[in-house]
C-alpha positions as CSV (number, residue, x, y, z in Angstrom):
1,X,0.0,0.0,0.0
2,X,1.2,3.4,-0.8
3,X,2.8,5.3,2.3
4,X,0.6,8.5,2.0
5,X,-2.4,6.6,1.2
6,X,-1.9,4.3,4.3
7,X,-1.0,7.9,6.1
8,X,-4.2,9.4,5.0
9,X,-6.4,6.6,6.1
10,X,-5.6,6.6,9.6
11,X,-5.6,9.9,10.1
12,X,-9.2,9.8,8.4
13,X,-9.9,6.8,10.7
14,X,-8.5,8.8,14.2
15,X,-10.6,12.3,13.1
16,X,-14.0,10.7,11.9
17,X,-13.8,8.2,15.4
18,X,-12.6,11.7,17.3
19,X,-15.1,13.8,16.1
20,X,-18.0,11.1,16.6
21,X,-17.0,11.3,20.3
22,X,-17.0,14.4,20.7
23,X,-20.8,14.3,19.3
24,X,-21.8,11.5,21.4
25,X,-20.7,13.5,24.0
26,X,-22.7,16.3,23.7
27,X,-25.5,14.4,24.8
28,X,-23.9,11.3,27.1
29,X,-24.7,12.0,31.1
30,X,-21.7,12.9,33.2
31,X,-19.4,9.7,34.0
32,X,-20.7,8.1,31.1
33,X,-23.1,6.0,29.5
34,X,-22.0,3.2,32.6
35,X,-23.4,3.0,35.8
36,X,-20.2,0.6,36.7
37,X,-17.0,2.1,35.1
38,X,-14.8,-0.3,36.1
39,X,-17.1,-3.6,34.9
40,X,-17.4,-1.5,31.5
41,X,-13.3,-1.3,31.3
42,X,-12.8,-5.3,31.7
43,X,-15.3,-5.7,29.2
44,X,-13.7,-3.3,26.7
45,X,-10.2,-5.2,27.6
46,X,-12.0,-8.5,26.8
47,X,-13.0,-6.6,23.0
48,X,-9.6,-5.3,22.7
49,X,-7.7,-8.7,23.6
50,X,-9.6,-10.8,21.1
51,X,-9.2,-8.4,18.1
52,X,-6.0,-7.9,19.2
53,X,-5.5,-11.8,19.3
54,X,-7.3,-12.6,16.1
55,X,-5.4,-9.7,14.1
56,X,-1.9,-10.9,15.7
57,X,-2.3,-14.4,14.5
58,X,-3.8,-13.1,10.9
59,X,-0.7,-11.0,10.6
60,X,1.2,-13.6,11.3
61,X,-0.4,-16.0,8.4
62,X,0.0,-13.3,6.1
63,X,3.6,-12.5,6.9
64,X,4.4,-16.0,6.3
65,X,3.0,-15.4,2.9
66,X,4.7,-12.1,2.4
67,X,8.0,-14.0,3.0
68,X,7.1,-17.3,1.5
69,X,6.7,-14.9,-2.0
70,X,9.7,-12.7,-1.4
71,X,12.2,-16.2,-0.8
72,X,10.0,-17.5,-3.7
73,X,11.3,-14.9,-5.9
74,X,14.9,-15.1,-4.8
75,X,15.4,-19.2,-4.8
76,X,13.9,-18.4,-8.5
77,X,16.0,-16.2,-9.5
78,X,19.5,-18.0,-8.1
79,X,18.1,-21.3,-9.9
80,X,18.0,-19.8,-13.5
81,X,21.4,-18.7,-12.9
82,X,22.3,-21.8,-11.9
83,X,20.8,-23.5,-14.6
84,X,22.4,-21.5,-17.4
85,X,25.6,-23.1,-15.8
86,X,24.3,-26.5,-16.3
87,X,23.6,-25.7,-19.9
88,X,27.0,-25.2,-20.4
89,X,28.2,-29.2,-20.0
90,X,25.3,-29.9,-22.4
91,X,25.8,-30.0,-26.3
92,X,26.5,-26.7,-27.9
93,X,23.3,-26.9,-29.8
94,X,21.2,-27.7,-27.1
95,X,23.4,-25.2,-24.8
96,X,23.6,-22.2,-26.7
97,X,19.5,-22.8,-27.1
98,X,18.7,-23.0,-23.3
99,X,21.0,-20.1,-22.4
100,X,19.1,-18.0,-24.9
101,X,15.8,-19.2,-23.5
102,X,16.8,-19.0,-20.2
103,X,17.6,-15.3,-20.7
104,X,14.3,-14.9,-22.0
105,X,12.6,-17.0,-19.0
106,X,14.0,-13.8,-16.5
107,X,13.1,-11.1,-19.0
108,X,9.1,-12.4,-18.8
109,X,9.2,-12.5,-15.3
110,X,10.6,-8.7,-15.0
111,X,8.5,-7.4,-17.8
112,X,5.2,-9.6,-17.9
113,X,4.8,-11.3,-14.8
114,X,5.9,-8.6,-11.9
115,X,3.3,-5.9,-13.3
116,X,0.3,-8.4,-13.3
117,X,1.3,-9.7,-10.0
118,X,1.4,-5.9,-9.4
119,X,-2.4,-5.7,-10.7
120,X,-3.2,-8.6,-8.5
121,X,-2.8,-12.2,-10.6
122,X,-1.1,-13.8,-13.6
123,X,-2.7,-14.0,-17.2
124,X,-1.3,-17.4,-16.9
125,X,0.0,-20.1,-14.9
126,X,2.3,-21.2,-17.0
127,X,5.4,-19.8,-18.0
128,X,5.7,-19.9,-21.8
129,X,9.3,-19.9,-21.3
130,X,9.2,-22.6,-19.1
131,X,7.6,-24.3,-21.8
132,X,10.1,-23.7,-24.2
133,X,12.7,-24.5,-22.0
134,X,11.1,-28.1,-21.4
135,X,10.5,-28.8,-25.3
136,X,14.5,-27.8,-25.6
137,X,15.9,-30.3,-22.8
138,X,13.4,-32.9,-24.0
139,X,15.4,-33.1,-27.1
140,X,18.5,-33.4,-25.9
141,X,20.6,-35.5,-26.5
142,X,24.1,-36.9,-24.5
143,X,26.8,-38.6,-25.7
144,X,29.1,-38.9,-22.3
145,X,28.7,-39.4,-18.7
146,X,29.5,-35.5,-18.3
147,X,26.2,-34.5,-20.2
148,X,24.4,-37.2,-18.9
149,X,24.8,-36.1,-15.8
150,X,24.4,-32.1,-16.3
151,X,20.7,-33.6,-18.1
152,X,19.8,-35.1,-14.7
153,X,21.1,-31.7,-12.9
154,X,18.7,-29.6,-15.2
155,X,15.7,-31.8,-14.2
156,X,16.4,-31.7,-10.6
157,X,16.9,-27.7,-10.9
158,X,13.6,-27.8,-13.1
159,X,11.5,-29.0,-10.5
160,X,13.1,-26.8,-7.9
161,X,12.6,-23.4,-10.2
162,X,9.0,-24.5,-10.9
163,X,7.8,-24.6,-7.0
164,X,10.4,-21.2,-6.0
165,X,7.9,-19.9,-8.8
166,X,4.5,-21.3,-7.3
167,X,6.0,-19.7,-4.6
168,X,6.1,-16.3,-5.9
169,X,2.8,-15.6,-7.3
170,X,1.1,-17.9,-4.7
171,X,0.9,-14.7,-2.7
172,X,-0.6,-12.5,-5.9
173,X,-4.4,-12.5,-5.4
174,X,-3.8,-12.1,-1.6
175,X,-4.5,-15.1,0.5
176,X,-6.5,-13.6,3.5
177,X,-10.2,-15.1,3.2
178,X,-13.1,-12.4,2.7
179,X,-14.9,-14.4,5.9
180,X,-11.6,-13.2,7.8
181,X,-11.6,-9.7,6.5
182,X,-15.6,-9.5,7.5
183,X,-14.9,-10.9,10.9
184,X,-12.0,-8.1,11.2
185,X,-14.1,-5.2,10.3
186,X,-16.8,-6.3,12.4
187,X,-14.7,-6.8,15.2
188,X,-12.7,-3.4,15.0
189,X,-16.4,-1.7,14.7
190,X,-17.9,-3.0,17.6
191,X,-14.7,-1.8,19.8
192,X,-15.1,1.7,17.9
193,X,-18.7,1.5,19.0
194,X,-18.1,0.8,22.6
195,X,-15.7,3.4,23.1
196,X,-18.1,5.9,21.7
197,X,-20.5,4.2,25.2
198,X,-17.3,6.6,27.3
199,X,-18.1,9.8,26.3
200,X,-18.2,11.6,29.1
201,X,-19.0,15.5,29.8
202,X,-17.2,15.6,33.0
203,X,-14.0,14.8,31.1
204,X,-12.2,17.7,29.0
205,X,-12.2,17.1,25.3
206,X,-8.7,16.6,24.6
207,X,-8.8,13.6,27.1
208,X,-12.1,11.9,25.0
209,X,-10.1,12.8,21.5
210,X,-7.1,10.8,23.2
211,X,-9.3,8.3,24.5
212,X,-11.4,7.1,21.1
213,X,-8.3,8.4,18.8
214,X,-5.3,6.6,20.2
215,X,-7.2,3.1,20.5
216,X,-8.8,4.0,16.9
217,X,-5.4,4.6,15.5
218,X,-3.8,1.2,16.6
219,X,-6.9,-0.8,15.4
220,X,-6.5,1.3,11.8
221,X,-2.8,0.4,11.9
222,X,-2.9,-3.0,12.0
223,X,-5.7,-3.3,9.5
224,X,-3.5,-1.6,6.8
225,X,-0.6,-3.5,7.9
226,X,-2.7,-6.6,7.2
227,X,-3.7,-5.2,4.0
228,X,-0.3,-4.3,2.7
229,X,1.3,-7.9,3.7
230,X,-1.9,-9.6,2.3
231,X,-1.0,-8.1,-1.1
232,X,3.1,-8.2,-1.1
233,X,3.5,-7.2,-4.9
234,X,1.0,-4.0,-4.8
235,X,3.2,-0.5,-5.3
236,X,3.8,1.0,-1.9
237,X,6.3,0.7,1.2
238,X,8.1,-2.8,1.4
239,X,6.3,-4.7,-1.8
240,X,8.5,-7.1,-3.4
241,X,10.4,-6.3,-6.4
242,X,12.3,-8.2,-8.9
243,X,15.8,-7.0,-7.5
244,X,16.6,-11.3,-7.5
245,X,16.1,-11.5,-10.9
246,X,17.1,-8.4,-12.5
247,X,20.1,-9.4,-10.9
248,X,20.4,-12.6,-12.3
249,X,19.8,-11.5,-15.8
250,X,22.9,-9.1,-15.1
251,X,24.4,-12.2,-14.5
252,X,23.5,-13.5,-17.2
253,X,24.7,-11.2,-19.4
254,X,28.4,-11.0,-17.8
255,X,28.2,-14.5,-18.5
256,X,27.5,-14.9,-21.8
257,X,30.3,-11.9,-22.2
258,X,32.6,-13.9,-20.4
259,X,32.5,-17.2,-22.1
260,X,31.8,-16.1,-25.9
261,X,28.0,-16.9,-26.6
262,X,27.2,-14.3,-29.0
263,X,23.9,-17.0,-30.3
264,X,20.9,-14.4,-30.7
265,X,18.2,-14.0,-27.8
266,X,14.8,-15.9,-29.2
267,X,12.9,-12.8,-27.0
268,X,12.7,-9.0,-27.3
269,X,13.9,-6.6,-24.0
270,X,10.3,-7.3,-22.8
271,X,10.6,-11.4,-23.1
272,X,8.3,-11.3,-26.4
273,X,9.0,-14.1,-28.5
274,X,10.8,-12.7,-31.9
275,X,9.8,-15.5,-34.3
């Protein structure tokens, strides 16, 4: 979630719940509308400890998916450059064809995949690179133990590229239930309510604003903080970007410099397919 966004809505939060009070309070009788202040209080901590509770242990799922994605994107990102290693004990047709490919695999993901995960899914759940890169290594062909066993290496680092990917855009679409989100809101709206039952006229204003405005503030926070971990790839403070893989394609690139592939790149800058 955007920073001044997030800002804006708590404040909006802490002024609406601060100026309701205030209202309330116009008309509430002197100590409040409880005959019992103190029974009222253990009541409102009861409130406050199980939102509290539920919200800590929904943060807590939804940070595990924040950080499942984010390790998601980095195991990915380490495994294509691990597997453009591999494809050099392979034969140099076969080589030179999943280097290029491979190249093109990262490009998608920075290009195509990060701004729909950005827009909250994938057109598709399969990579058509990947695709391509299985079609290549299923026509392979070895003709010594050294390429026999890079082929077996490329499986093995296959499968393990295919679930670091599940892992990035399993966390997409958000993963928090709408049933968990409804009992959140009603939750946080019946301890707004209740404080609103502590107006008091006897009390001076700033003290009520403080009251309904610090305890509306921390249920706002954590709400958005929810929000923002629930949806990790969304533009704002602390969503995930393709640093990983933009790294790896530099990588790449220094690479191919490095040992003399000059075979063309099968993809465009934006990991389009040119032919």
């Amino acid at each position: 979630m955007n920073l001044l966004l997030g800002i804006g809505i708590v404040v909006a939060a802490a002024t609406t719940a601060i100026v309701a009070m205030l209202l309330v309070r116009r008309r509430a009788p002197e100590g409040s509308y409880f005959s019992d202040g103190d029974r009222a209080s253990g009541i409102f901590g009861v409130l406050a400890t199980g939102f509290a509770i539920f919200a800590g242990f929904v943060i807590f799922l939804v940070f595990t998916s924040y950080d499942q994605s984010r390790a998601g994107a980095e195991s990915e990102a380490l495994l294509v450059a691990q597997q453009f290693e591999t494809a050099q004990f392979l034969a140099p047709e076969t080589r030179d064809r999943l280097a290029g490919e491979l190249v093109c695999y990262a490009r998608s993901v920075v290009e195509q995949e990060w701004p729909a995960m950005e827009d909250g899914g994938l057109d598709t759940t399969i990579s058509p690179w990947g695709v391509a890169l299985f079609q290549t290594i299923h026509g392979a062909k070895t003709s010594s133990p050294e390429q026999e066993a890079a082929f077996s290496k490329w499986l093995d680092q296959t499968s393990d590229r295919e679930q670091a990917r599940q892992d990035r855009v399993h966390g997409a679409t958000g993963i928090t239930p709408t049933t968990v989100w409804v009992v959140l809101l009603i939750t946080a709206g019946i301890v707004f309510a209740y404080m609103l039952f502590f107006a008091d006229p006897a009390e001076m204003r700033r003290s009520q604003a403080m009251l309904i405005g610090s305890a509306t503030t921390v249920v706002v926070v954590t709400l958005v903080a929810i929000y923002a971990l629930d949806n990790p790839y969304r533009p704002g403070l602390g969503n995930i970007r393709p640093v990983a893989m933009e790294r790896t394609l530099a990588l790449l690139d220094d690479a191919r410099a490095a040992i003399g592939d000059d075979a063309p790149i099968p993809c465009d800058e934006d990991g389009n397919p040119t032919s």
